[in-house]
Steps between C-alpha positions, in 0.01 A plus 500: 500500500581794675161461740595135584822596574391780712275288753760280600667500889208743578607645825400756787511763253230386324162656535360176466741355756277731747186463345445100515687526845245736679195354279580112633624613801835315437861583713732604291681182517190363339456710258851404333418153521202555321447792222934524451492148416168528288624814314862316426296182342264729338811670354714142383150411336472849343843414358443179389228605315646801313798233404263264322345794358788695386612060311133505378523817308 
């Protein structure tokens, strides 16, 4: 829980912020519409996921 919760609102701070920025040759602006929102749903899901788990068990 603590890794899903970690990737969400990924922002300029993050190395990989910088890293899918210069390799896709995004503007910044671009780069938060694309990998912040894809590391906040990839985060949610993460979540959701660790919820069902946690009922299942």
């Amino acid at each position: 829980s603590t890794g899903a919760g970690s990737l969400i609102l990924s922002h300029v701070n993050d190395a990989g912020f910088w890293l899918v920025k210069q390799y896709f040759n995004m503007t910044v602006a671009e780069t938060f519409k694309t990998w912040t929102v894809m590391e906040t749903i990839l985060s949610v899901v993460g979540l959701i996921f660790i919820m069902l788990l946690s009922m299942a068990l």
